[in-house]
C-alpha positions in Angstrom: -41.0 79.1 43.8 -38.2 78.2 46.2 -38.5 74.5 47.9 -39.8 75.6 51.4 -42.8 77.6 49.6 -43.7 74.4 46.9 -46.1 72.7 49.1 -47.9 70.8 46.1 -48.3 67.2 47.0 -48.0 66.4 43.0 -44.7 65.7 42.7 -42.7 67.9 40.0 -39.5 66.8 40.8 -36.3 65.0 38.3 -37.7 61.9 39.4 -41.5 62.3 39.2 -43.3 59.0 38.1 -41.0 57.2 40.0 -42.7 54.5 42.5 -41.2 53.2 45.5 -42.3 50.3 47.8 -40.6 50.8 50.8 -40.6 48.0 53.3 -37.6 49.3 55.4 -37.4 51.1 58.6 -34.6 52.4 60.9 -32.2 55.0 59.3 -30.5 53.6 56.0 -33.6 52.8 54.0 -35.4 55.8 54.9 -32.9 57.9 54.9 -32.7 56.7 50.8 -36.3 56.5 50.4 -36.4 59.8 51.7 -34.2 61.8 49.5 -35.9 60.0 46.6 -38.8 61.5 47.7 -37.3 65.0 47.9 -36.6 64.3 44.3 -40.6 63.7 43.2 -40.5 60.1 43.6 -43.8 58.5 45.2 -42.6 56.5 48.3 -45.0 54.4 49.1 -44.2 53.3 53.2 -45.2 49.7 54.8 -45.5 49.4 58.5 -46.6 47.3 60.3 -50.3 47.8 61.6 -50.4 49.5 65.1 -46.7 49.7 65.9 -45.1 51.5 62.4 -41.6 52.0 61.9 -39.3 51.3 65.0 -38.2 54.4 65.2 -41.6 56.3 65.8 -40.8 55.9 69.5 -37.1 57.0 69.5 -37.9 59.8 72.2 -37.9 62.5 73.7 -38.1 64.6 72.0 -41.6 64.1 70.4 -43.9 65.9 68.4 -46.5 67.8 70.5 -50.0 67.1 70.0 -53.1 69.1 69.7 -53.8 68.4 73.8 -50.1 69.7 74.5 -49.2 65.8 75.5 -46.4 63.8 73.2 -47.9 62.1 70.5 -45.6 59.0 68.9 -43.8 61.0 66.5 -40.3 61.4 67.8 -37.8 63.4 66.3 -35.7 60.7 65.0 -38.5 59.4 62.8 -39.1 62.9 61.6 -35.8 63.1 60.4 -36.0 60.5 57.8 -39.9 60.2 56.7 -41.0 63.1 55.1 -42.3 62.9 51.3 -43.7 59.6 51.9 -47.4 57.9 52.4 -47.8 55.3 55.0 -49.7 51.5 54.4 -50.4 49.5 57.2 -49.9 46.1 56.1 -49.0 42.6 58.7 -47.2 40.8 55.9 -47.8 38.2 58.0 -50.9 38.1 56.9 -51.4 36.1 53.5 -54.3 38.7 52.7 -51.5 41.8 52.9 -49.0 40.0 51.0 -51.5 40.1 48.4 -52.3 43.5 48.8 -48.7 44.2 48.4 -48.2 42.4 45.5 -50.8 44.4 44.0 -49.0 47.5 45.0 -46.2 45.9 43.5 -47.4 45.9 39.9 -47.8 49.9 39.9 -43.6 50.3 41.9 -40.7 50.4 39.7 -38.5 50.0 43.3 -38.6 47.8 46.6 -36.4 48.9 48.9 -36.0 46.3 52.5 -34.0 45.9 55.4 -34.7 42.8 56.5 -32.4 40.2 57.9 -30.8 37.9 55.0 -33.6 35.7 54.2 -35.9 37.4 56.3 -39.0 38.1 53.7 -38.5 34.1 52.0 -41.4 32.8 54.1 -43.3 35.7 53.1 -42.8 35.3 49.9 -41.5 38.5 48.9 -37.5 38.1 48.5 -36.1 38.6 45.2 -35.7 35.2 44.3 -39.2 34.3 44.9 -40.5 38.1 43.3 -38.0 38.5 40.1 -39.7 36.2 37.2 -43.7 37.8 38.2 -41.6 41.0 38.4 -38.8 41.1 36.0 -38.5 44.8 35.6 -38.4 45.1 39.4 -35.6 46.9 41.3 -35.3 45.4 44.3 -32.7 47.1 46.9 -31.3 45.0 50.2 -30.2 46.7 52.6 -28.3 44.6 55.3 -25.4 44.5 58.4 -22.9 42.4 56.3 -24.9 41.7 52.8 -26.2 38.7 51.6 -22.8 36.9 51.0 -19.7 35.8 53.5 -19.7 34.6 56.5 -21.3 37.1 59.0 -24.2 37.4 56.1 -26.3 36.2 59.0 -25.7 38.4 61.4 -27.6 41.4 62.5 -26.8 45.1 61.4 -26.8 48.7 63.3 -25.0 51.2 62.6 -23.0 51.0 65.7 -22.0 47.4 65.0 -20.6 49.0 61.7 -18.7 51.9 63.0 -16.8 49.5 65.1 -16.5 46.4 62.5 -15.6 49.0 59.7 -12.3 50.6 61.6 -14.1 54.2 61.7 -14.1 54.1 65.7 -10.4 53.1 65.6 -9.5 56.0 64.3 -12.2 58.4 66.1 -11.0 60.3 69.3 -8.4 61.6 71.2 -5.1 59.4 71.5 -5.2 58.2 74.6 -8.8 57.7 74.9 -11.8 54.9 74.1 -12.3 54.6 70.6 -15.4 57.2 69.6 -18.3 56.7 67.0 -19.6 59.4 64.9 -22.1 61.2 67.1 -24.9 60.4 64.3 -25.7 57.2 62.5 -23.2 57.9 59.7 -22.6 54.2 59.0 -26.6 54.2 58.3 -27.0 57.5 56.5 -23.8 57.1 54.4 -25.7 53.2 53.5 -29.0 55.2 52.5 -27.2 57.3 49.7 -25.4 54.5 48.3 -28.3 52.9 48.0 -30.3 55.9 46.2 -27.2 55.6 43.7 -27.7 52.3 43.0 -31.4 52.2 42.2 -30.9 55.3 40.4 -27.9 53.4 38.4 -30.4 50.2 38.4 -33.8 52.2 36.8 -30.9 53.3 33.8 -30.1 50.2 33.2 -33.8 48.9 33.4 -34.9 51.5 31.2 -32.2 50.6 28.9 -32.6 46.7 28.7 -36.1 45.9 30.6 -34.3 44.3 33.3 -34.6 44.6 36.5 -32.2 43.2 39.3 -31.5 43.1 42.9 -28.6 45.2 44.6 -27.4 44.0 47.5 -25.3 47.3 49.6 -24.5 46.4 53.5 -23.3 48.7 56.4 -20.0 47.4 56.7 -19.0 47.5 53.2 -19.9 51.1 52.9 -18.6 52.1 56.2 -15.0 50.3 54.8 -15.4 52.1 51.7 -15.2 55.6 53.4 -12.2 54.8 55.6 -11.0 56.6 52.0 -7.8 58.0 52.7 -7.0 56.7 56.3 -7.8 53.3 54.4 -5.7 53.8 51.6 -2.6 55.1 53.5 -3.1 51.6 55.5 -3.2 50.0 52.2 -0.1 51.6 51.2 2.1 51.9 54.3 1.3 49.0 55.9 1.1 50.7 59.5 -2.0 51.4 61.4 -3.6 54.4 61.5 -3.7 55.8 65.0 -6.3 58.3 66.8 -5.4 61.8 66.1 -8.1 63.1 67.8 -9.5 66.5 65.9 -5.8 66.5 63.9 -5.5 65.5 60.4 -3.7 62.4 59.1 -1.9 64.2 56.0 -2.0 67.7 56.6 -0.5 70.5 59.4 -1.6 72.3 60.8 -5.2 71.2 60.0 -6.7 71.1 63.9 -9.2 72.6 66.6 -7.1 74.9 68.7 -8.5 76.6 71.8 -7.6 80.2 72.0 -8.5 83.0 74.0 -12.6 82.7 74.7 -13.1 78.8 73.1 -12.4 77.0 70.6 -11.3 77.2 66.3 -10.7 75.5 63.2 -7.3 75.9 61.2 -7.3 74.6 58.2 -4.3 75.4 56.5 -4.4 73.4 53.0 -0.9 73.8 51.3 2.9 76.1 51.9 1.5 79.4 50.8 -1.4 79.1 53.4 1.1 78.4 55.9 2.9 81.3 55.4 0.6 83.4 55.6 -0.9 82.1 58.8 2.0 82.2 60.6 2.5 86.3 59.2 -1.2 86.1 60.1 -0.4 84.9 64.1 2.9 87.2 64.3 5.1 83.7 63.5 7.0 84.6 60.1 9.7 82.7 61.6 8.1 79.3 61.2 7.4 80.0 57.9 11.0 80.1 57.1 11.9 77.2 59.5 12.8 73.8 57.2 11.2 72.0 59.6 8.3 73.4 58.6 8.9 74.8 55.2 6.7 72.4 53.2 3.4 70.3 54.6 6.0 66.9 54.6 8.2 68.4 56.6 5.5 69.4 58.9 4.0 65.9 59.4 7.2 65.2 60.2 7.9 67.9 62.8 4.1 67.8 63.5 4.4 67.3 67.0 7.1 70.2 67.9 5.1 72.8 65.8 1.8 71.8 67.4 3.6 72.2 70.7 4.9 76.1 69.2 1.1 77.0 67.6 -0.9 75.6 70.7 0.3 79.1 73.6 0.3 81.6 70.8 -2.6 80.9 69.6 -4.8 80.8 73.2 -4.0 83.9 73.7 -5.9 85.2 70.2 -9.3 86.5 70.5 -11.5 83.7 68.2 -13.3 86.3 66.5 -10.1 88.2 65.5 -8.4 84.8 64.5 -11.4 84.0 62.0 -11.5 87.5 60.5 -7.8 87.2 59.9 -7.9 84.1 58.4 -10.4 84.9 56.2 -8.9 88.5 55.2 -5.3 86.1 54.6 -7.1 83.6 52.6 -6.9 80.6 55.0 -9.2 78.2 55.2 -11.0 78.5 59.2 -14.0 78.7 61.0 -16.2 78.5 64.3 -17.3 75.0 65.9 -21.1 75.9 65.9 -23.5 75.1 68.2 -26.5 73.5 66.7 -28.4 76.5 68.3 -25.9 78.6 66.7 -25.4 76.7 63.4 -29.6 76.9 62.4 -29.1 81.0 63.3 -26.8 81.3 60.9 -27.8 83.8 57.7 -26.1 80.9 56.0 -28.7 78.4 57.0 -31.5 80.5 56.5 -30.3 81.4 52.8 -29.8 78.0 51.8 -33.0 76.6 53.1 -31.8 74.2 55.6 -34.1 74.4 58.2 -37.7 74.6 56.7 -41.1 74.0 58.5 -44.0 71.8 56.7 -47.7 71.0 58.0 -48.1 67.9 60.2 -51.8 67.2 61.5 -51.3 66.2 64.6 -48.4 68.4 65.8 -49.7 71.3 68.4 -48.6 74.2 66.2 -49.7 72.8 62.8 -46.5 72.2 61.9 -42.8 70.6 62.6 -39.7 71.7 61.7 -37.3 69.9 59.7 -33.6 69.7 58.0 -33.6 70.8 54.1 -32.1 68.7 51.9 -28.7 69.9 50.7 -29.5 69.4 46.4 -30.1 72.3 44.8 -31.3 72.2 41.3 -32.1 75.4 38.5 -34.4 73.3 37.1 -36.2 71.1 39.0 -35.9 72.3 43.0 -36.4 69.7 45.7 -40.2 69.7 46.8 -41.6 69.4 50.7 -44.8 67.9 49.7 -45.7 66.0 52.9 -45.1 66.0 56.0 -43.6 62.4 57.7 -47.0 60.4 57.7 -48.5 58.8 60.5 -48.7 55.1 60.4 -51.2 53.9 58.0 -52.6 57.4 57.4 -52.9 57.3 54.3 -53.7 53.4 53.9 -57.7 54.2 51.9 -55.7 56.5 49.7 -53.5 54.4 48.7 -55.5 50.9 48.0 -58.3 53.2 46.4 -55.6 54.5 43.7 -55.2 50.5 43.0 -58.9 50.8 41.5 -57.5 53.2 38.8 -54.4 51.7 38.3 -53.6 48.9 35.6 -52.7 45.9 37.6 -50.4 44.0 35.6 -46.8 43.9 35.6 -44.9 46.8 33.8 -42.9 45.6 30.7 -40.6 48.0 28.6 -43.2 49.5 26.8 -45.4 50.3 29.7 -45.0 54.3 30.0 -46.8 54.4 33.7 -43.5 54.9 35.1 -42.4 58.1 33.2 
């Protein structure tokens, strides 16, 4: 059964048994929760009652309803919410706070993204949850952590790119710095943090204790300035906007050619050569200036200047099939129209299509997640919940539950 046709809502996944409170909302925390999900875990969402997670009215676009009008699922919450149930709880509301305390005793995880100190008064932060839960893995998710001196401060994913140095080196030279066209600050905080609680529940299992983790959008956006970062680190000198050009290799660009636009990708001195026998350049080949990938950095800008007219004349087709017949590394600059035509896309299962109740058709289309397992395949059990939809389910399943907290020998979670 491949994952698009498992549309069990039993979860048979790696991490089945696993059970998530999820009090985030956003990007980062469901963007984790989610792909927990994907991996059989039971992600239990909270939102709050009437409203629901922010995001629900990022739109257009918007889920179409059975009456053909735009219901309140927009496209961004879609992207981030499947394989989840949704509780409406005001934890505002001493009664809730109960009721998720209850909930509490059946999770092994608590995932949040509030502001630092921002559940205290509720009584649910870690310091006031860790002795009744001790066992409890309880994941913050935050702008700047819950340490140093912007701890306080708010966190969005755009704040981040531009804190964390990524827009400084994004765009063209002698334009305004550029963010990631997605929330990558956010997404790349989400599977940090489904690391670490995966890295926390070993641990757990291995010593019956539970802990907090603590991850925030600017450390994880610093962490993958990688190699920009770390040639900073060890030249000293500022990395500068490069635009679509690579900060270690050449010729590693876009180029536009004859009818668009093309990736070149040439990796190492042999790949070189046989691009530019490949364009009709052996000459450059043989060049010093350009005979190995240090020399080209060097000479980067007078060989850039050399490729750039050859290669608009080239057909992009023709330049692709060459590449690839050569064995250099190329490609197209897709569309997303033409990226989810691809055969590739379709083989790989990364555009699937699951049941939503109140969408027009019956059903919404989605992005796949990218695991692929021979054992245990991702599973699309459910569809991105509306808010509170499945609320009765939930508290009834407290009726059949044992209520007290889980201790190392408790099996429930396995």
């Amino acid at each position: 059964m491949t994952e698009t046709e498992n549309k069990s809502s039993i979860p048979t996944g790696p991490l089945r048994g696993l059970r998530v409170l999820d009090l985030s909302r956003i990007l980062a925390g469901p963007s984790s929760t989610q792909l927990l999900g994907d991996l059989g875990a039971d992600i239990i969402k909270v939102e709050r009652p009437g409203a629901g997670d922010d995001t629900r009215g990022w739109g257009p676009p918007f889920v179409k309803g059975k009456d053909g009008q735009d219901t309140v699922e927009s496209a961004y919450y879609l992207s981030c919410n499947r394989n989840k149930r949704s509780i409406a709880l005001d934890i505002s509301n001493p009664d809730d706070v109960e009721t998720l305390k209850r909930l509490l005793r059946t999770c092994d995880v608590l995932i949040e993204n509030f502001k630092v100190g921002g559940l205290e008064k509720y009584g649910l932060s870690y310091t006031r949850l860790c002795d009744e839960f001790p066992e409890l893995v309880y994941c913050s998710i935050t702008g700047f952590g819950q340490t140093g001196p912007n701890a306080a401060r708010p966190g969005y994913d755009l704040l981040a790119q531009g804190y964390g140095g990524i827009m400084s080196l994004t765009g063209v030279p002698d334009g305004e710095p550029m963010k990631v066209a997605v929330g990558i600050s956010d997404v790349m905080t989400g599977m940090y943090a489904a690391v670490a609680i995966l890295a926390a529940l070993r641990h757990r299992d291995a010593t019956g204790e539970g802990q907090q983790i603590d991850i925030a959008l600017v450390d994880v956006q610093t962490s993958w300035l990688v190699n920009e970062g770390t040639n900073y680190l060890l030249s000293g000198h500022d990395p500068v906007r490069r635009g679509n050009q690579h900060p270690n290799i050449v010729p590693y660009q876009v180029f536009a050619v004859k009818d668009g636009h093309a990736i070149v990708a040439v990796g190492n001195d042999a790949q070189f050569g046989r691009f530019c026998e490949l364009i009709g350049q052996d000459a450059l080949a043989c060049d010093p200036r350009y005979a190995t990938n240090t020399m080209r950095l060097e000479n980067r800008d007078v060989l850039i200047a050399t490729l750039t007219p050859v290669l608009a004349g080239v057909a992009k087709d023709d330049l692709i099939a060459g590449m690839e017949r050569a064995g250099v590394p190329g490609g197209p600059i897709n569309s997303l129209p033409e990226l989810f035509a691809t055969d590739q896309v379709a083989a790989r299962g990364m555009k699937i299509s699951v049941p939503h109740p109140g969408a027009e058709s019956g059903t919404v289309d989605l992005i796949g997640n990218p695991v692929k397992f021979s054992k245990t395949p991702v599973q699309y059990r459910r569809a991105p919940p509306m808010c509170g939809a499945d609320s009765r389910e939930i508290l009834d399943e407290l009726d059949t539950l044992d209520p007290k907290p889980l201790t190392k020998s408790d099996d429930r979670r396995r």
